[in-house]
N, C-alpha and C positions, 0 to 999 in steps of 0.2 A: 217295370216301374223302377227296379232297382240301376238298367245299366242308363234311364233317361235322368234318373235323381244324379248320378256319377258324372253322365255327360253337363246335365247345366250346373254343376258346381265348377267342373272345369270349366265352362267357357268364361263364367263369372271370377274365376283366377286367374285369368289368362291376363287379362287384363292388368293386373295389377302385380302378377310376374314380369310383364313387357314396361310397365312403370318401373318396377325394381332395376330390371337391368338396366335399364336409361341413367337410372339416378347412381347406379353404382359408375355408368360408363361418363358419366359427367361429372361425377363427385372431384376431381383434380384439378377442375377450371373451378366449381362454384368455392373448393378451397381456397387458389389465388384470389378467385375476387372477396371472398369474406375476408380475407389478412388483407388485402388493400383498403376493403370498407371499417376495419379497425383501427387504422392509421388513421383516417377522416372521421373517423367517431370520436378517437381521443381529441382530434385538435378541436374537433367540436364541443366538446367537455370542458378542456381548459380555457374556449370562449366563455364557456357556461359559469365554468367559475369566476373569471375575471367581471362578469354581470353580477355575480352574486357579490365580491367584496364591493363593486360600485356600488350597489345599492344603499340607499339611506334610511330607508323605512323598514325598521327591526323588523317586524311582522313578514312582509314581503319577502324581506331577504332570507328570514326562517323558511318562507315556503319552498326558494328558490334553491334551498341547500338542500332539501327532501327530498324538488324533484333531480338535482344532481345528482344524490345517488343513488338515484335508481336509472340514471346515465350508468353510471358505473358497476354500479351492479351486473348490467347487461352490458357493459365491457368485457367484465369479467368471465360471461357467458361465454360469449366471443371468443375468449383465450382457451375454454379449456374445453371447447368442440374444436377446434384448431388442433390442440394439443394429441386429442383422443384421437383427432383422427390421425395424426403424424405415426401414434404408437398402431395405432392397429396395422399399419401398412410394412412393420417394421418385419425383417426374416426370421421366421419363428425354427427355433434349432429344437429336435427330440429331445427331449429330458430321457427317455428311456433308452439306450443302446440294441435293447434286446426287439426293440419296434421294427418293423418290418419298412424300409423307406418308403415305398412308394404309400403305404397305407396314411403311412404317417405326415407325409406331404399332402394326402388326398384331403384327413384332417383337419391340419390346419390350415388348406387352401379355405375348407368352407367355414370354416370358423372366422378368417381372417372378412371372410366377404361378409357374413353377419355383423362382423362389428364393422367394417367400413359401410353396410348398409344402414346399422343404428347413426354413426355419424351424418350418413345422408339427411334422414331423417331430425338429426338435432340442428343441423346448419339452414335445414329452411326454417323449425321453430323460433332459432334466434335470429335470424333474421328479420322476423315478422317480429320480434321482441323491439329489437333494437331499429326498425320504422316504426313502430308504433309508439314508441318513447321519445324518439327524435321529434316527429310529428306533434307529440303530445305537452314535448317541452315547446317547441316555437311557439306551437297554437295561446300558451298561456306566457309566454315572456318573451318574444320575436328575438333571435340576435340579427345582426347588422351580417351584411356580407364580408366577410374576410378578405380584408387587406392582405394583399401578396405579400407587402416592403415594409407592414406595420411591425414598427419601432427596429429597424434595420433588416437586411435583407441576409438570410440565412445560408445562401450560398457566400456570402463574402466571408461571415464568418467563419466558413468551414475551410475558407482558401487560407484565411491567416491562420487558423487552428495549424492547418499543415504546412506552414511556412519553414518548420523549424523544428529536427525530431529532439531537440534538448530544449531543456526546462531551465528556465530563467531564477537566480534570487531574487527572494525576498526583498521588497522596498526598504531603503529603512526611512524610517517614520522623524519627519524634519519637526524644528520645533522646539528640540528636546534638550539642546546644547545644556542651558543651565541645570537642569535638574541632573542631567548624566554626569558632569562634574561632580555636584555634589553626593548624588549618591557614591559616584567613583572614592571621591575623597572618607565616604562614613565607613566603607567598606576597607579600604586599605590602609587608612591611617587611625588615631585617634586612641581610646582608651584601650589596654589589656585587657579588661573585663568581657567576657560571652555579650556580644551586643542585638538586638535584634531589629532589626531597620524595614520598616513596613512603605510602603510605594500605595498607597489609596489614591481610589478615584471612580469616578461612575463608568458603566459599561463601553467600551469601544476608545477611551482617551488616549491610549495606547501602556498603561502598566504593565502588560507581562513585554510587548515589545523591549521598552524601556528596561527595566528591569534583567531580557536576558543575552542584550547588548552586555551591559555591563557584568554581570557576572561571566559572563565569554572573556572579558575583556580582561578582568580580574584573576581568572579561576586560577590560575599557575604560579600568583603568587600566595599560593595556600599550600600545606601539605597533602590536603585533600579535600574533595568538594563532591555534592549529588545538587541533581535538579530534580526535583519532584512535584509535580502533578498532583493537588489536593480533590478540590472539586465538592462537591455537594453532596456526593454521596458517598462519604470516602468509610475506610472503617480503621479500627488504633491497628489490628493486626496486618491489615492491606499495607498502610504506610509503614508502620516496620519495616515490614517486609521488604518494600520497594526501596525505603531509606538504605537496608542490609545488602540488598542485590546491586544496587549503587556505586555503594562503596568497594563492594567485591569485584565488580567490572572495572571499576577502574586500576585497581591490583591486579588485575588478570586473572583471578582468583573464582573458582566456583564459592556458590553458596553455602553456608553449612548444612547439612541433611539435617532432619528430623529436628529443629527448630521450630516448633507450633503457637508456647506459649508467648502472650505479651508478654512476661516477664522472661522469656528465654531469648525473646528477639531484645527487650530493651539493653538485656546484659551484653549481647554480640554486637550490636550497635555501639554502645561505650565502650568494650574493648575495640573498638577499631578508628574511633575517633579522643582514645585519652592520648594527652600529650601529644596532640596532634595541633595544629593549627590550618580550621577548615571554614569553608564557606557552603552551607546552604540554603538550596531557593527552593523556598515553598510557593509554588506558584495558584494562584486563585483559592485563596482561601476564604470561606463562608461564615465561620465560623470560629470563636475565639477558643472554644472547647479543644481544639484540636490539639492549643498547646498542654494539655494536662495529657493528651498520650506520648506528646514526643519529649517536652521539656527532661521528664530524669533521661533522657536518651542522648540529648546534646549537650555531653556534659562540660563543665566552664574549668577550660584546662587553664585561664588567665595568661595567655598570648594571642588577643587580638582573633578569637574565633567570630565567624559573622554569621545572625541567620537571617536570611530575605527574605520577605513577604508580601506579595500581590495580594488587594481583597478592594470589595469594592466599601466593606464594613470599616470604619473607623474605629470600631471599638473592639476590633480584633486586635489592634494593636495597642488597646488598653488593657486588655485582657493579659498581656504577657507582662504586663507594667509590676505583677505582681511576686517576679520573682527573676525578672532580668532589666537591663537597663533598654530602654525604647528609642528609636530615633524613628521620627515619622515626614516622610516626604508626600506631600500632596498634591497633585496633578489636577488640580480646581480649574486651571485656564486651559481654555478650547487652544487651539490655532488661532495663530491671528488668519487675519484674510491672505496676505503675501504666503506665509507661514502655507496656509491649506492651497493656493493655486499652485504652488511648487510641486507637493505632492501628489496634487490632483495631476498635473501635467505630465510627470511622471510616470505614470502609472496606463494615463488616457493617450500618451503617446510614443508608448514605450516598442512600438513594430512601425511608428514610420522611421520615413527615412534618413532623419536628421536628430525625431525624438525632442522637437520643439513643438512649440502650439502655435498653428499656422494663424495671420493674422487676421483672417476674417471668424475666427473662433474664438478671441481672445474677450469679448464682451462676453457670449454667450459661455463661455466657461465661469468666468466668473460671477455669472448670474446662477449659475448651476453648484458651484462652490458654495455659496452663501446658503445652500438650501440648506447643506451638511453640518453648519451648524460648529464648526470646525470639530467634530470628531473624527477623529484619523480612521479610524472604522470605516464609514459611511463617506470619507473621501475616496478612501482606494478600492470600495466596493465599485460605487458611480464608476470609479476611470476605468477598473477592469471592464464594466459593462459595455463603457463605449470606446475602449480603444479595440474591441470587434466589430464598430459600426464602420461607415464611410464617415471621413472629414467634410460633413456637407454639412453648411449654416444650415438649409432650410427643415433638415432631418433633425438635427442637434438642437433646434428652436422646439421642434415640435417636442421632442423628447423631453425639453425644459418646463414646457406646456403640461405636457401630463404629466411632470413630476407635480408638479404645483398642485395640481388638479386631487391628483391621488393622495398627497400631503393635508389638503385640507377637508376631502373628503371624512378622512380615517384621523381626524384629532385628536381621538384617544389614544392613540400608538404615535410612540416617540418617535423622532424623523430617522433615528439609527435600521427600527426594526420594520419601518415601510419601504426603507430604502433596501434592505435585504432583501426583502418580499419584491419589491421590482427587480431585482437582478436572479431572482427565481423566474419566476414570472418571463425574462427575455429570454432564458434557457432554450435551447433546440427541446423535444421532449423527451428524447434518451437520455438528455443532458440530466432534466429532469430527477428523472428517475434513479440517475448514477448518484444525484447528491443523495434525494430520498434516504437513500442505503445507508448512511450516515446513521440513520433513524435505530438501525439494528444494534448499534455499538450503545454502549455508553457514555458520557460526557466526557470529552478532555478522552477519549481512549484514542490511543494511534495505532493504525493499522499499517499492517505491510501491503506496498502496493499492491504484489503479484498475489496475494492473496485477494483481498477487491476485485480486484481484473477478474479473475477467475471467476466469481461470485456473478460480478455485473453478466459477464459472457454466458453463464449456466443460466440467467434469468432471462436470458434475450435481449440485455439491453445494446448489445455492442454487436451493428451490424455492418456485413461483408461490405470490402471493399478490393476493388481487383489490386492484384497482386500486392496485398497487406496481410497478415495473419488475424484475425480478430485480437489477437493479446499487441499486435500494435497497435489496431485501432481502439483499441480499450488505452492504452497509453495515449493517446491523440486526445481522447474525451477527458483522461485524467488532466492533463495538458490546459484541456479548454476550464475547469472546475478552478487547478491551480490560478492559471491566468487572470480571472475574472475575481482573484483574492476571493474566491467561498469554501476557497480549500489551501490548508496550510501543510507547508511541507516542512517535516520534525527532524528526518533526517534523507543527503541525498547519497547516490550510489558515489563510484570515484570517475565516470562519466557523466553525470552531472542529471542522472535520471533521478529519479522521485524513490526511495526507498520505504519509508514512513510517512503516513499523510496522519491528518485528524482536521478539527472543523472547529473554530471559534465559539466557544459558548452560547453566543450571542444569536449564531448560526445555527448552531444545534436548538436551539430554543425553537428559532423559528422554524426549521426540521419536525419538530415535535408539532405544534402545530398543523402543519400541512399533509404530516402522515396521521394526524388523527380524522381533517378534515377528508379527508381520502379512502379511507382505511387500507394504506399502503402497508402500516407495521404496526406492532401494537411492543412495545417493552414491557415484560412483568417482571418485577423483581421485589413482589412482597408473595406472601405465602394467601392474604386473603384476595387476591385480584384473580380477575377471572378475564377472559375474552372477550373485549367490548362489543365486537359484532358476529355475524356467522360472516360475514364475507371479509373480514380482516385475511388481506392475503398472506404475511408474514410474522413471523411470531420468535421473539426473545426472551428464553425463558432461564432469568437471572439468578435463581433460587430454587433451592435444592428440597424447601419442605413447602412447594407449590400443591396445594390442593384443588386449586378451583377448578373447574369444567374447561377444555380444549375443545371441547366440541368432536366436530368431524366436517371441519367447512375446506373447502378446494385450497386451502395453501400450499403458496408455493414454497416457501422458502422458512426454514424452522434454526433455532441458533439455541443449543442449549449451554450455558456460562457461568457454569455456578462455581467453579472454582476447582481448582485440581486438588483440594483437600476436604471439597464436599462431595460425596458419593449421591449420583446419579439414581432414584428411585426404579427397579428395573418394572414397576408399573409405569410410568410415565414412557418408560422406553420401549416397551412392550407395545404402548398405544399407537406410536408412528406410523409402524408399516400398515394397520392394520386402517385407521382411519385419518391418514395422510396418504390417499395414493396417487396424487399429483404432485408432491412435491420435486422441487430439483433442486433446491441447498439443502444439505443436510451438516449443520459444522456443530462440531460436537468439540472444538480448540478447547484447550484449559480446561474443558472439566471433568469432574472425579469421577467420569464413564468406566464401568468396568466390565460392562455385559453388554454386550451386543442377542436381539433375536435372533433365530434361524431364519425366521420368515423377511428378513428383510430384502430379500430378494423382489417382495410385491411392490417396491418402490420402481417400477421399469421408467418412470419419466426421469428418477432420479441423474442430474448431472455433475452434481460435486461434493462430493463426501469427503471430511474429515474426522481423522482421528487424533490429530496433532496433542501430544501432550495428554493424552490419557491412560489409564491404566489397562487398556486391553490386551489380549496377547494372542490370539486368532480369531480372525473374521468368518464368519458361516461362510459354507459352500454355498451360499445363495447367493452369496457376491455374485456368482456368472448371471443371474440372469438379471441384472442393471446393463443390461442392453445398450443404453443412452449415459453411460456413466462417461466422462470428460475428464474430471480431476479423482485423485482417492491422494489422501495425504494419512500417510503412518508413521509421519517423524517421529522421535520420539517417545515413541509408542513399544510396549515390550512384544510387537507383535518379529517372529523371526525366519518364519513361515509363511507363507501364501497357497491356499488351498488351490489346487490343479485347475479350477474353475472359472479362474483370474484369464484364463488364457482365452475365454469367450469374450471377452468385451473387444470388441473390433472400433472401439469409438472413443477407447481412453488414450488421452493427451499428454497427460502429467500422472506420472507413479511417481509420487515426491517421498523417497525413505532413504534412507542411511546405511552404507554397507553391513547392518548387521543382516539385512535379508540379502543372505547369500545363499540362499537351499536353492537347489538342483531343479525342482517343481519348475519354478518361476522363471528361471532362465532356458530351458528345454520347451515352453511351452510362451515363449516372448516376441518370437519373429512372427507369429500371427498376427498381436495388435499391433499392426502396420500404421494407425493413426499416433504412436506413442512422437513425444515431443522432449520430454524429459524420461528419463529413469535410473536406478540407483547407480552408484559407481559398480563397472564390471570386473569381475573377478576370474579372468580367465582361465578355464578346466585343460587341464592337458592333452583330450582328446579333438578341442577347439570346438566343442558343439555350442557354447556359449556364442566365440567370437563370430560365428554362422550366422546364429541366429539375431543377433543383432545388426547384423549385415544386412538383415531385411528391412531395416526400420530408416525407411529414408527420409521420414518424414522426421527426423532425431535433430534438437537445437542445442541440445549438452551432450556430452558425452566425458565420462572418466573414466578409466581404463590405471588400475591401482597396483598391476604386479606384471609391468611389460617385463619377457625376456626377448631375448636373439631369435628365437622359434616363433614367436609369433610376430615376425618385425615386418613380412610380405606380405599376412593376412591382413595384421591391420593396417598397414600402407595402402592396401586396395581400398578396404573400408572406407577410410577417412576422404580417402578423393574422389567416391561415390556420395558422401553425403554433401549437398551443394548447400545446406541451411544450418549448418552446425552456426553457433553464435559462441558455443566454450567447449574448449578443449584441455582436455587433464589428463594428461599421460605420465606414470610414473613408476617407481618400483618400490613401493610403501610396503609391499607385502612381499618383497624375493629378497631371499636369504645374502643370494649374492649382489655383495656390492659393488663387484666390479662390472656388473651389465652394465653393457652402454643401449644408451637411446639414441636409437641411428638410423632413424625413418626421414624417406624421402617422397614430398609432397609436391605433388605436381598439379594440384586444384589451387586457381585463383583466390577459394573458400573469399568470397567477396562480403560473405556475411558475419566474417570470423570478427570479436568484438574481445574474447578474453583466452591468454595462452597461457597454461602451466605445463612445465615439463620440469618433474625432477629425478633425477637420477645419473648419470655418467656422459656426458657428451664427446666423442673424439674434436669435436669442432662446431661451431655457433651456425645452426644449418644455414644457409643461405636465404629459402625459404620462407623463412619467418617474416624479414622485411621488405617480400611482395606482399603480405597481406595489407591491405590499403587502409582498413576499417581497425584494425587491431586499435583497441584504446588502452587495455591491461596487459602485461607480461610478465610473470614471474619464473624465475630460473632457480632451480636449489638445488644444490649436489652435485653440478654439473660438472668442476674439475677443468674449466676452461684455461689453458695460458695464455692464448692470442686477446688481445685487446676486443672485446664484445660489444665497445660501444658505438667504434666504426660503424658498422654495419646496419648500425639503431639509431644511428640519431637523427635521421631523417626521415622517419617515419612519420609521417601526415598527421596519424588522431592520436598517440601516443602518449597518456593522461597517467599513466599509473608504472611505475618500474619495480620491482623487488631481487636483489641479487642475494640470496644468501646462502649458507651452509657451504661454505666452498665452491659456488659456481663459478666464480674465480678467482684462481690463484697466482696473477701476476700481483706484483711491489704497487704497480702506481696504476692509477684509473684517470684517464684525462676528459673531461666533458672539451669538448675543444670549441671553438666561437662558430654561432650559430646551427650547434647540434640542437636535439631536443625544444624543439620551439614551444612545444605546446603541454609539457610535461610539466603535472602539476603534484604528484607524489612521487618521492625517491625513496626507496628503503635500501641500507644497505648494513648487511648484520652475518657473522660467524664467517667474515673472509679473511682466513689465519694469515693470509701471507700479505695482505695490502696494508702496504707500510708510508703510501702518501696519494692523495687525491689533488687532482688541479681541475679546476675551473677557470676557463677564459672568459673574458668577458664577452656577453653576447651569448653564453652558452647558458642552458635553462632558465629562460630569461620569465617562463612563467608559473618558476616553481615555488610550491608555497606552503608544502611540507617536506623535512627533511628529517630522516632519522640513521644514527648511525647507534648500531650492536653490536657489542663484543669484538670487537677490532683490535684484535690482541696487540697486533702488532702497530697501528697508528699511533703516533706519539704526537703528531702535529695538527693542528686543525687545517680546514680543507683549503688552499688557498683559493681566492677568489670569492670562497662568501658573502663578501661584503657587496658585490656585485647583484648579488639575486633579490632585486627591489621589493619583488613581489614574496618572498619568504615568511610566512606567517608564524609557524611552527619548528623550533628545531629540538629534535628529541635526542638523548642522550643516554644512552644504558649502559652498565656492565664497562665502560672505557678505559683504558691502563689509565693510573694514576699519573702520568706526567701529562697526557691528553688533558684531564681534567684540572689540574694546575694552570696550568697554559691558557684556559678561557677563565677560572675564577674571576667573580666580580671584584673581590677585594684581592688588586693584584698581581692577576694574571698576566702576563708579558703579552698575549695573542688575546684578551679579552675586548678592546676595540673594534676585533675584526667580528664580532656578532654584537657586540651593546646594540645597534640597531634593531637586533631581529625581535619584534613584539612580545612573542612567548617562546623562551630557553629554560626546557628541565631538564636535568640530569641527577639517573639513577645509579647508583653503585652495587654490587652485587649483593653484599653482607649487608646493606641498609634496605629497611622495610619500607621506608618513605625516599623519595626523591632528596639527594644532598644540598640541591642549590634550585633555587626555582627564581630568577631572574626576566627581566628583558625590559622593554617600553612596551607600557601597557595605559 
């Protein structure tokens, strides 16, 4: 009885053994087709959605947003049996040593097939979820079949996205002639007294535009100036702060430490603007209260101090009435019509090929102009939207059509923020999702691109394209956000890339909105708010004495911001690994983090960790097992060490820190992570095991190299013409005693990707080298000791945007730019060249140069001839110059002063003076 009970249990297992391995041996195709049936679900979604804003009938459209998310819901199903199964499949390494291999392969062979068989089994549940939901939404609201080419065709836009790998300026905003005089005129003329001059006007009219035209324009006839960012939720000791660190950056000057209180920041703020004569802009301010924290802070030194304020409040600028004098400019009229089709044309035809408005467009635009209502907002949103479409009447009528349509649907909503929501709405849907991210920040907050980029890439938004890296196609999509003006760029690289971004108010509003509508991100930054959903996938958590419940719902992405002088609860941090274990952002930038778990290693989906700017000082050895780890950022951080276990992740990209992590660990155990892209500057060991092992990383886009000698000038010469993707190169002798090492490498790689060059230390001669690099747009030389003329051989460099000569890289009398060198060279620095005692400029030579700074030039006594020639010259700076230099341009005076009175903005500083001597130009 006992061996016939044995035998029909087995047969009756057989069965469903011979099912298992099917579904294990299949699981890799029903993977591909679930990730293709997710891309068709979302577009199916944001059909869903765009029924639900058409809707008119409250009731309905409530129902219609219920059964959307539970679209989404089982979206999000979708992702994170995808996910599960990505990680089960992943190479699982012994944690124990002492493990016997084969046993321990045996292990986790059948561990791995368990969890790839629970996958099996979760990807046919959701599947049946996600037909059963699809089905269930048509059967009660049918959508229409999907237009291929509705409201433009997506491959065109993705042809002009990649038209062009540089980023275009900012529009400026027509219109405005009158008011920017007059503000020009309140700002730099008029009464002695502390004046405060306010710029009002409703949402989108263009005030902070206007506004930071003119203080650009102005700012260098000040002793000194900040721009500051107020916003809605601002607090007295944030703006101090930011007023303080302002003022210090533009002295060059760090912050003062241990500055906490308002009253310790009000008093450093007045020391640094008494007896000054400064101009600040308070930009978007809400509130008139604001001026009771800054007022004892500006203080009224009675020489024509100014301060500027953007607000949409009128009565913020009555608010100040009470203890300074007011000037109020008011931005009441829209655009005229002529006024708005300029700028709209602008904007809508700014990639073809002439950058006019072709004539069979010229009704239809104007018809489309009038809708905007002349808000400068809502004109250069429109033109971004469709100068990605085709120049076709019958497209461009229809898109008129349902502007109209969508306008008077939604009457309740002003035409600025429908008109937002339609250029959301055109987005591609990675597009999408890259704005969403916005949602994570704060208002008015500017972010660093390559921090973004990373974020977007670690969430899956930025996908592969042949021979592109993802961090350029994440540039491309930035590209496309800037373009379509729903992303504003604050500050740009000196190649003309995106350095700082952030997002219009108006924008971010409407952001707010549609990641609630979604449950894309949730912001908390009060201590009583809690988690609006369990399937909110991303979470910001802006405050430090946060109690309410986090749940333990599948997010992905977690941002904690509470500030680098509020300490980090190490219960809330203790929570992450433990019931966050899907997440892949972990950014922990700015704040007062001081304790990291041990256990955080149970984050293995994790792909982008930061510690930027916190107080930690070593990471757990559980770092090795983030498997899927891509970025880890320690700038800043007291961390100085890297525990041995760092050397496991075979999949990190960016090791973003600072030579202080120079231990032995880390670089003996480096040429494993063969995926690295970035990492710190190297500090070469004298038995060369460093330079080895960095020799393995060919996947390398930086590289600095900080204490070359003669001993290592072979090794690393072979390096460098093995790595065919370096994009920067930093070679120097910052750390070798002697300074008569010469840097005397010879490079024999086309480096066709090389973008930025430093070399400082001793040159015999200006290699040759340098000006085959094609792509080169930066170079700077310091120390080098050159006598041959260095400019020969550079001035015909192709992309050549950025120069820097200084500390002696050379030491001839005269420097000649000769006609038609430097075509495209749009910053010069030239500073501590003891022996150049005359510069000449021909005409024809940097003809598109548009900063210029000369430092400590002991020995020039003349100004440069030919200056007058550099049309394009915006900028000329002046430090530290022998005193008959400075004679010889004075405005009241000077014999050589005509030959810069044209240049816009002329300051110069003297060594013993704390402020700039003379701050002139046409302005």
């Amino acid at each position: 009885m006992a061996e016939t009970a044995v035998s029909l249990a087995g047969q009756h297992a057989l069965p469903k053994i011979l099912e298992a391995v099917k579904m294990l041996r299949d699981i890799p195709k029903e993977v591909r087709d679930i990730t293709d049936e997710l891309e068709s679900f979302q577009d199916f979604i944001n059909d869903a959605d765009k029924v639900t804003e058409a809707e008119e009938d409250d009731g309905r459209r409530h129902r219609i947003k219920e059964r959307v998310m539970q679209l989404r819901e089982a979206a999000f199903r979708m992702e994170d049996v995808i996910d599960e199964y990505n990680i089960s499949c992943e190479d699982k390494q012994p944690d124990d040593p002492r493990c016997a291999t084969l046993l321990c392969e045996a292990v986790d062979f059948i561990k791995t097939q368990i969890l790839r068989l629970q996958s099996a089994y979760k990807i046919q549940d959701v599947k049946s979820l996600v037909r059963a939901e699809r089905d269930g939404f048509q059967s009660h609201f049918p959508l229409e079949q999907r237009q291929t080419n509705s409201r433009g065709n997506q491959d065109i836009t993705w042809q002009k996205l990649r038209r062009d790998p540089l980023f275009i300026e900012e529009d400026e905003v027509v219109g405005l002639d009158g008011p920017r005089g007059i503000l020009k005129n309140w700002l730099t003329k008029g009464r002695e007294k502390r004046t405060v001059i306010s710029v009002v006007g409703i949402a989108g009219v263009g005030k902070t535009t206007l506004a930071k035209q003119v203080f650009d324009q102005v700012r260098n006839n000040f002793d000194c100036h900040a721009l500051i960012t107020v916003s809605q939720s601002f607090s007295a000791e944030g703006l101090l702060r930011h007023m303080l660190n302002e003022l210090c950056k533009e002295k060059k000057e760090d912050p003062p430490k241990d500055v906490s209180t308002i009253e310790s920041l009000t008093e450093e703020v007045r020391n640094r603007l008494r007896n000054k004569r400064y101009v600040v802009l308070f930009d978007d301010v809400w509130n008139g209260k604001f001026w009771d924290h800054i007022e004892s802070a500006v203080i009224d030194n009675k020489n024509g101090s100014r301060i500027l304020i953007t607000t949409r409040d009128e009565k913020v600028a009555e608010y100040c009435r009470k203890s300074s004098f007011v000037e109020v400019l008011k931005l009441e009229e829209p655009l005229t019509e002529k006024e708005s089709l300029k700028l709209f044309c602008k904007k809508a035809f700014q990639y073809s090929s002439d950058g006019d408005c072709p004539e069979e467009l010229k009704d239809i635009s104007l018809e489309i102009v009038r809708k905007c209502k002349g808000l400068p907002l809502a004109i250069v949103a429109i033109g971004g939207l469709l100068s990605q479409k085709d120049e076709s009447a019958p497209e461009w009528e229809q898109f008129s059509g349902d502007l109209s349509l969508d306008l008077e649907r939604n009457s309740e909503l002003n035409s600025i923020t429908k008109i937002l929501g339609l250029s959301y709405d055109d987005l591609p849907i990675n597009l999408r999702s890259c704005l969403l991210y916005f949602g994570m920040y704060p208002e008015d907050y500017e972010v660093k691109s390559d921090r973004l980029i990373r974020q977007w890439i670690a969430e899956g938004f930025v996908k592969h394209e042949t021979g592109k890296t993802l961090e350029e196609v994440g540039q491309q999509y930035l590209s496309g956000l800037v373009r379509r003006s729903l992303e504003q760029v604050s500050s740009f690289r000196s190649d003309g890339k995106v350095k700082r971004c952030q997002v219009h108010d108006l924008i971010h509003d409407m952001i707010l909105r549609k990641v609630k509508d979604t449950m894309f991100c949730q912001y908390i930054d009060g201590p009583d708010q809690s988690v609006s959903s369990k399937i909110v996938r991303r979470l910001t958590i802006a405050t430090d004495d946060f109690s309410g419940s986090i749940g333990s719902s599948p997010t992905r992405s977690i941002f904690i911001s509470t500030g680098e002088d509020e300490e980090v609860s190490e219960h809330l941090v203790n929570k992450i690994p433990t019931n966050y274990m899907l997440l892949k952002v972990l950014d922990f930038e700015g704040s007062g983090l001081r304790y990291v778990p041990e256990n955080l290693g149970n984050l293995c989906h994790l792909k982008y960790l930061s510690f930027r700017y916190t107080g930690i000082e070593s990471p757990p050895k559980s770092i090795g097992k983030l498997q899927n780890l891509e970025t880890l950022d320690i700038r800043d951080t007291g961390v100085s060490e890297m525990p041995e276990e760092i050397g496991k992740l075979k999949k990190l990209r960016h090791l973003l820190a600072y030579d202080m992590i120079m231990g032995s660990i880390l670089w003996k155990n480096i040429g494993g992570m063969t995926s690295l892209q970035e990492i710190p500057p190297v500090k070469i060991d004298d038995d060369g095991v460093v330079i080895r092992e960095v020799g393995k990383l060919k996947q390398l886009r930086e590289l600095t190299v900080g204490n070359f000698t003669e001993k290592h000038k072979e090794t690393l010469c072979s390096l460098i013409n093995e790595m065919r993707l370096l994009v920067k190169l930093k070679i120097g002798t910052f750390y070798t005693a002697d300074e008569s090492e010469v840097i005397d490498l010879y490079i024999t790689s086309p480096m066709s990707t090389l973008r930025k060059l430093v070399l400082f230390g001793k040159l015999t001669r200006l290699p040759n080298w340098i000006s085959q690099f094609p792509n080169l747009v930066q170079l700077y030389l310091g120390g080098s000791r050159l006598t041959n003329d260095a400019l020969k051989s550079l001035k015909n460099m192709p992309r050549l945007l950025f120069l820097v000569l200084r500390d002696n890289a050379y030491e001839g009398e005269t420097l000649n730019f000769q006609s038609g060198g430097f075509q495209k060279l749009k910053q010069l620095q030239l500073g501590f060249l003891d022996q150049l005692k005359c510069i000449l400029i021909d005409r024809g030579a940097l003809c598109s140069l548009e900063v210029f700074s000369l430092r400590k030039l002991s020995q020039l006594k003349t100004v440069p001839s030919g200056i007058q020639h550099l049309e394009k010259l915006q900028d000329l700076y002046i430090e530290d110059m022998p005193t008959e230099f400075e004679q010889r341009i004075a405005p009241d005076g000077g014999q050589d002063h005509w030959i810069i009175q044209d240049v816009p903005h002329v300051r110069i500083w003297s060594e013993d003076a704390e402020e700039p001597l003379h701050i002139f130009g046409r302005s």
